[in-house]
Structure formats: C-alpha cells, structure tokens
N, C-alpha and C positions, 0 to 999 in steps of 0.2 A: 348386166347379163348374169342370169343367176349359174352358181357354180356349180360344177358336174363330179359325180363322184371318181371322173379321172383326170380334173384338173387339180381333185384337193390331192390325189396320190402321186403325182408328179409338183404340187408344191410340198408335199411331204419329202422328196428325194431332193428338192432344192434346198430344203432346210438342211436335211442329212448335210451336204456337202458343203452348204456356207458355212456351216457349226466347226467343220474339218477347218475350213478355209481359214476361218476370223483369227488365228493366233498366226498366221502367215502373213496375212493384209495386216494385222495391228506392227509387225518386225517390220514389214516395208515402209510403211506410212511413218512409222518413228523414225526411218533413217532419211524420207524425202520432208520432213519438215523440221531437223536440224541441219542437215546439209542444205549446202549450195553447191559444191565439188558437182561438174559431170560425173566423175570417175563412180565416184561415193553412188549418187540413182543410178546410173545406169547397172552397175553390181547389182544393185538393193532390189532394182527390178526383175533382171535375169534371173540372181535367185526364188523371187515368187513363181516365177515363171516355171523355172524346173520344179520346183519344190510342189507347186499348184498343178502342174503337167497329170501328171499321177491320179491326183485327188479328181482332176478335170475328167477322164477318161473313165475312172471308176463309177463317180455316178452320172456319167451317161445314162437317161433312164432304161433305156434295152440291157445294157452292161452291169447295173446295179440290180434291174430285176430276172437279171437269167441269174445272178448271184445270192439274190435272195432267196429264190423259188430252190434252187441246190440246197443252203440252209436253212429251208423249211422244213426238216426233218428232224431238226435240233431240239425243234420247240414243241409242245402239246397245245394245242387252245384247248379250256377246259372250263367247263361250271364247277365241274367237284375237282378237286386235285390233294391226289395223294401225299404231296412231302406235308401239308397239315400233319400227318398225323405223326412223320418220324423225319425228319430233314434227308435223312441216307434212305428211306426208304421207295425203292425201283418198279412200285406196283402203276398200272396204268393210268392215266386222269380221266374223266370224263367229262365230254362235253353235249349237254342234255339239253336240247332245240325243241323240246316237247310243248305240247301249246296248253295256254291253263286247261285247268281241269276240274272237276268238282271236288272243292279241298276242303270241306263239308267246316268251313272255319276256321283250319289251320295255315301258320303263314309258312310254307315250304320252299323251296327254289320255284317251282312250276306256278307260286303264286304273282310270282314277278313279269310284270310286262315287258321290262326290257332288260333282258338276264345282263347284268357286266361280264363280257367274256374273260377269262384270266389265261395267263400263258406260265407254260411250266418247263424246265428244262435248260441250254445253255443259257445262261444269261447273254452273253454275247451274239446271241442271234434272237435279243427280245426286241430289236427292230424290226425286225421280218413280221411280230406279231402286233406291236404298232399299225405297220401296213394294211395289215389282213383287216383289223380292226377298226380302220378309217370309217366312219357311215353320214354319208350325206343324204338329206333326205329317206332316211330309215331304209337304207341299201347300204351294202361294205360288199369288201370281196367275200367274207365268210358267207354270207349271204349268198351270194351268187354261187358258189363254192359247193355250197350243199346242194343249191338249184343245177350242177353240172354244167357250170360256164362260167366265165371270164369277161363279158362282156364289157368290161370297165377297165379291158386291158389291150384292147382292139386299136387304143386310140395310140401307143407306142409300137407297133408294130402291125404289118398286116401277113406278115407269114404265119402261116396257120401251122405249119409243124413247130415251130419255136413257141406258138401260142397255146399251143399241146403240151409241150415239157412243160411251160411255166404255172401249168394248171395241175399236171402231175404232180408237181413237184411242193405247189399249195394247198395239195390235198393232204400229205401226210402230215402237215400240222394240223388237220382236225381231230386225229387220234390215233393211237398204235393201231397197227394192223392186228394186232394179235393181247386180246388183252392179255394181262399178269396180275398175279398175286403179288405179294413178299413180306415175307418174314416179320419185317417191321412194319406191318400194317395191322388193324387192329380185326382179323379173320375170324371169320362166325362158319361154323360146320354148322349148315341148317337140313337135317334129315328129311326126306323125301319118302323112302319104303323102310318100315321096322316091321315089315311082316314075321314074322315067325320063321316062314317056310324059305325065306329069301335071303339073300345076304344084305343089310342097310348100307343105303345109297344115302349122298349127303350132296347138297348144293354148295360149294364154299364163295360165301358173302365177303365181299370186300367194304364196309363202309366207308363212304369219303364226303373229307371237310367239303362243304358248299361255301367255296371263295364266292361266289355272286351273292349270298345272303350275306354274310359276312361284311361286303363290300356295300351290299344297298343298307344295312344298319348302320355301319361307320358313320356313312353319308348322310342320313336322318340326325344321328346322334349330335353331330359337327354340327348340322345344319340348326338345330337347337342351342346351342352356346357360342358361333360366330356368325360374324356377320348380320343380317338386320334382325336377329334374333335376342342381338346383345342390345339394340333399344327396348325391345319387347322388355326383356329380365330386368330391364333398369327400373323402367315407368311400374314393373310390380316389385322391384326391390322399396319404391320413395312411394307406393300409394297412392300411383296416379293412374290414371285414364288412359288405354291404348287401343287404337281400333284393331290390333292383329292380336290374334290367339296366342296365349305363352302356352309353348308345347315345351316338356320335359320328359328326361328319364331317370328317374329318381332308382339309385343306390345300383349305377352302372361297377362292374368293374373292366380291367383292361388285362387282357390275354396276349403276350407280346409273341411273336413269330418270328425265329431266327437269325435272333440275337442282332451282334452289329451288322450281318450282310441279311436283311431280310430280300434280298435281289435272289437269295438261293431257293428260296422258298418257293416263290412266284414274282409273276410282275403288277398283279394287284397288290400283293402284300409287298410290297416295295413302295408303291405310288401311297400304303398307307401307314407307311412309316414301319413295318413291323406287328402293328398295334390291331386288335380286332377286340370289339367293345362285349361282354355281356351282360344280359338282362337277368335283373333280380328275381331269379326264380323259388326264392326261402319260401315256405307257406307261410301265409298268413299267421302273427301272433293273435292268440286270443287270450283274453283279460275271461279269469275265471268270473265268473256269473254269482252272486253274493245268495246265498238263499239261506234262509231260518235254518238254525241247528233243529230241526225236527224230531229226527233220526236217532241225535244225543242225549243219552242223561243227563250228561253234564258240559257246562261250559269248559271246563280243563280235561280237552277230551284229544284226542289224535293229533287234528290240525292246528291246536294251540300250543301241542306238546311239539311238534314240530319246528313252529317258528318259532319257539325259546329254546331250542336244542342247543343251539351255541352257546348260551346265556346260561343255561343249568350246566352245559359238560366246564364251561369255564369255573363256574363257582365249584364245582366238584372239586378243580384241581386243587384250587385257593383254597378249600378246606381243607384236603390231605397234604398242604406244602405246613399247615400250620405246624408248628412246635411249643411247649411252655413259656419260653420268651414272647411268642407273640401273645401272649391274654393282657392285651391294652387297647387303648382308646383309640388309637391308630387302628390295629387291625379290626376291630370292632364301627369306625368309622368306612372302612373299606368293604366289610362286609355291607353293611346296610346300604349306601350308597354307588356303591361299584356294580353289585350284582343283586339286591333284593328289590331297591326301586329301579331301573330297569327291568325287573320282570314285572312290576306292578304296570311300570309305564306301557308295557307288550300287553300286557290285559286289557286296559285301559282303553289302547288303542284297537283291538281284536274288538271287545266290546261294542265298540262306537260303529262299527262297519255293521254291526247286528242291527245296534239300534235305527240307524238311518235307513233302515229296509221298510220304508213306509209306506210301502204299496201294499206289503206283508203283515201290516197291522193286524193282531185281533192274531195270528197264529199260535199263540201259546194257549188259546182256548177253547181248539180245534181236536177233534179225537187223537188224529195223526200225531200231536204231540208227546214225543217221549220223556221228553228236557224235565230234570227235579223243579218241583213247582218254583223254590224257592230264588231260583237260575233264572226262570221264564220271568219270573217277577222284575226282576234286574233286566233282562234283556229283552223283554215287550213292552217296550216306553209307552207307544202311539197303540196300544192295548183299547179297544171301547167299551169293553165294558165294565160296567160303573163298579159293580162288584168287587173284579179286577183290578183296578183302580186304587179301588177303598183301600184294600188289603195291602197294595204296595206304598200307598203313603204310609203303614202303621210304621214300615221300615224293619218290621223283624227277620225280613230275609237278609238284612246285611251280616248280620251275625254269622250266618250259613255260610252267604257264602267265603266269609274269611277265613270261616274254620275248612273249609273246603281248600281254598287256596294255600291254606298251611300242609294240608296232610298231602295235596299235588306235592308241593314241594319236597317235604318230605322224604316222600317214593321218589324221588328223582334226583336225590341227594345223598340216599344210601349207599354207604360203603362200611360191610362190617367190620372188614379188614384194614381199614384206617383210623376211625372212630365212630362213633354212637349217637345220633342223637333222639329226643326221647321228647318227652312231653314238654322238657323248661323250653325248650327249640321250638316247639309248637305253639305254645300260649306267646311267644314271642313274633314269632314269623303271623298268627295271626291278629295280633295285636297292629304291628307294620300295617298289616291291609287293610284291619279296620278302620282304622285313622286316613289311609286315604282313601278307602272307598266312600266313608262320610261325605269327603272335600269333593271326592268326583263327583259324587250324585246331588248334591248342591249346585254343580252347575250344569246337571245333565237335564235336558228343555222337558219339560211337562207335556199331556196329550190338550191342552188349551194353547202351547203356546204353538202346535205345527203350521 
C-alpha cells in the first residue's frame, strides 16, 4: 500500500514520542532482565507507566498537533533568512515559492527546482517545521498551506473548527505578518524620486542569505568527495578507468554559521553542521604574453630594471656597509659572486625568454624596431636573414653589449654620499660580463639548429 502524506505525518508524531519514550523502556527493561523479585517488575513497571502516562497523552496525534499548530508561530519557514547576516538580528525571513524564471544564465534561488525550505526562529519549536516540511509524493503541508487547506490533516480529526485553528495556526510559520527591518541587517536606501522639485523617497532593501542555495551547494559539494564519488577520485587519483564522471570543486572555501549552536541560526544550517561552502570566485591569473622588446632601445631597459631591483638595492647596501678593513679577497669574493653574477645570471635568463620567441623571428629587422642594433643582434637568435646572421657571427656586438651592462650598473649603484665609482669599476664590472656572455653565447642554439 503505498504511503500517504498523512500516514508519513502521524509516523512522524510516532517517532517524536518513541524517541521521549526509549530512555523509559531502556530503565524498565534493565530492571526486568536482572530481576526475578515480583516486587522489583511490578515497581519497574508502574513506574513506565506513570512516567510514560504523560508522554502517552501528549502525542496523542490531535493533542500533539493542536500543540504544534499553537507553536507555529515560533518558527519562520523561509528561502532567505535573515540571522545569515547577523545571529541577533530581528529582521523578517522570507520565504519565496516563485516558479523558475528566465535567469538568462544565472544560478539564483528561483533556479532551483526543488527549493530546501529552511526554518528560523525558537529552536525548540523546530519540530513543528520538521512537520510542515514532510513531502510525500511532492506534497507537504506547506504545500497545501499556500493552496488554503489541510487536506492531509482531515485524516486525525474530522471537526472542522479544530481543523480551522490547526490551519491558522500553520499559517503563521510561513512568514511574519508584517515584514521588518533591523539594525543588523545589511539595509540598502534605494531612491525612487530625486526630482528637484520633490522631497527623495527611498525604498529600503533588505538583502537576505538564500539558506536554499546555500543548502543545494553544500549538498553538490559533499556529494563530490563522499560516498560513490570517493570510488570516482580513487580510479582518477591511480590512473585507472571509471565509467562515472569525476565532478569537482576546485579551491572551495568554508564560511562557518554560528559558531558552536549553529541550531541558532537555522535548521538548515544546523542539519549542515554550521558550515556553508564557497566558490572560487578570484579572476582568472594571466601569465603575461612574452613579445619582442620593439619599443626598447635597450635591453637593460624598465622591466629588467625591475626584476634586479632587489639584487641592485642589496649590492647598494653591501657597498656602503664597506669600510678600509674590508679591501680583501673575501670581500672582493662576495662582491663578484654574491651580487654581480646573479645579476649576470637575471640577464641571462631575461634574455633566453627573448630568445625563445620563435614565432617572432626576423623582428629585429622590422622598421617598428627600436632596440640598439647591437642588443637585436644578441637577442634575434632565429633572425633569417643571411645578412643578419653574418654580422652576428662576427661577434662584435658582444663588446657593446658588456660595456652597456657596466654603465646599467653603474647608474644603479650610485651613491655620492658613500662612495664613488669611476671608470677602474667599469672596465671591471664589464670585463665580468664579457667573460660570461662569451660562455653564454657558445651555448646559445644557432638559426640551423631551431
């Protein structure tokens, strides 16, 4: 016999009362399966009995739902609900029954087919919304509720004034009578008339958390890392074959909702521990796009001054901490290796991101080009034409460019006010580069071998 949505609400009041009952039955049961005494059961009975009497008569189902329907005012059923936004804060919930719509793409509450209703308010009357929310065969009382009837409550009673109040009294958990604001909500003044000649009017907005979206991501999100989702991730963690789709949500975080009683909040956010997941909404990183220094004269130009900025302000200090004591082979070793080849090795590698622009071949002989010839020579490897070529094999732009790299330096190492350096600094610093820019361009690949 398939089951009816007033037999699942009257096994719902049966649960209520067994759940009261079981710590009753388990004190009896313990005292009739160590005894033998009469004395001892018949006590151990009586007691269930009085003790059960109570429990017995309350969820009577007429007696439990004229008790319910009373506090149903307690509760708000709600799509959006306001303690989201502040746990103290007194402003209305709302609950939004509106049927999809054309959401030209976006996923909103109204995209959801079957909205999770949530309940806001005493916690101790969040049975009542249990109740309302039972749906069998995509019917509940809310359901009916909205339709101006009870029909699913005909079967506990057939007094129709008693079936009157208990409908009255299920109606004010669908929403205040009277919406509100408050203080701790997050209120939007949205004006209406700024005429000139008028006084401005203002609509005051209340936006509220949508518990239903909130609650259908959790469940997506869960639904991807437990249960037969967790064969899915295995079979793609080991490289194997799985006939189901591995669904993720890469780089979630978790937004917890009211602390250790999240019951205060709501009774969704209860059932979800607190916890309500978000999606990675960062934009997109982009990887700058590499294109020919065109634009530059020179290769030790902005963006390479940039990325040695650390590398030159350190050697800066390293030269003004020098004093007399230090002119030895130590500090002379520290210079060249600490801070002049790392800048060689920043060039070096700056360079090679140029050169590997092979698609860019042949730009350095292009009008647009601004770069000193002797730079383009160095940094248009996969260059075609022959001419080009020729001239870079002779090799006399390496000269250039060392003496270039000396006098960068230079400018980026002046300080008048600590010391001086001058020309012995220069034939030195480009001496350093000349010697490894020989080594580099020996192993830097020819336009035969691309």
């Amino acid at each position: 016999m398939q089951l009816t949505l007033s037999d699942a609400l009257a096994e719902y009041i049966e649960q209520r009362k067994q759940s009261k009952l079981e710590p009753l039955q388990k004190a009896r049961d313990k005292v009739l399966e160590k005894s033998d005494d009469p004395t001892e059961i018949s006590v151990a009975k009586l007691q269930y009995h009085e003790a059960a009497a109570p429990i017995e008569a309350a969820f009577n189902p007429v007696t439990w739902l004229s008790d319910a329907a009373r506090r149903a005012k307690q509760i708000s059923l709600a799509t959006h609900a306001a303690k989201f936004t502040h746990s103290d804060a007194k402003a209305s919930s709302i609950l939004d029954a509106g049927a999809e719509q054309d959401l030209m793409g976006y996923v909103i509450t109204a995209s959801l087919d079957n909205k999770a209703i949530d309940a806001v308010g005493n916690a101790a009357a969040l049975d009542v919304a249990k109740l309302l929310k039972i749906t069998v065969n995509n019917e509940s009382l809310i359901g009916q509720l909205q339709d101006k009837h009870i029909d699913a409550l005909k079967a506990f009673t057939e007094d129709l004034v008693l079936l009157s109040e208990w409908q009255a009294g299920f109606e004010k958990a669908l929403g205040d009578e009277k919406l509100s604001g408050h203080t701790l909500t997050k209120q939007l003044y949205y004006p209406i008339n700024l005429q000139a000649e008028s006084k401005p009017k203002y609509h005051l907005l209340c936006p509220l958390f949508s518990s239903s979206l909130a609650h259908e991501l959790h469940k997506q999100v869960t639904k991807t890392r437990f249960g037969e989702a967790k064969e899915v991730r295995d079979a793609r963690k080991k490289g194997h074959f799985h006939q189901q789709l591995a669904e993720s949500f890469p780089a979630t975080a978790v937004q917890n909702f009211g602390g250790s009683k999240p019951q205060n909040i709501s009774q969704l956010n209860s059932e979800r521990y607190g916890q309500s997941f978000l999606l990675n909404c960062a934009p997109p990183t982009y990887q700058t796009q590499s294109k020919p220094p065109l634009t530059h004269s020179s290769i030790f130009n902005r963006e390479f001054s940039y990325k040695t900025s650390a590398l030159t302000r350190e050697f800066k200090a390293f030269l003004t901490g020098l004093t007399e004591q230090d002119r030895n082979f130590k500090t002379r070793y520290k210079r060249d290796y600490g801070f002049v080849q790392p800048l060689l090795d920043s060039l070096f590698n700056h360079v090679v991101q140029i050169q590997n622009l092979t698609e860019h071949a042949g730009w350095a002989s292009t009008r647009e080009c601004q770069m000193k010839h002797q730079h383009a020579l160095w940094l248009d490897v996969y260059n075609p034409s022959a001419k080009f070529q020729a001239e870079r094999e002779k090799g006399d732009w390496l000269g250039v460019v060392a003496h270039d790299f000396s006098l960068w330096l230079l400018r980026k190492l002046e300080s008048k006010q600590h010391y001086l350096l001058g020309d012995v600094e220069h034939q030195y610093f480009k001496k350093l580069c000349l010697h490894e820019l020989k080594a580099f361009e020996r192993h830097t690949p020819k336009l035969g071998d691309k």
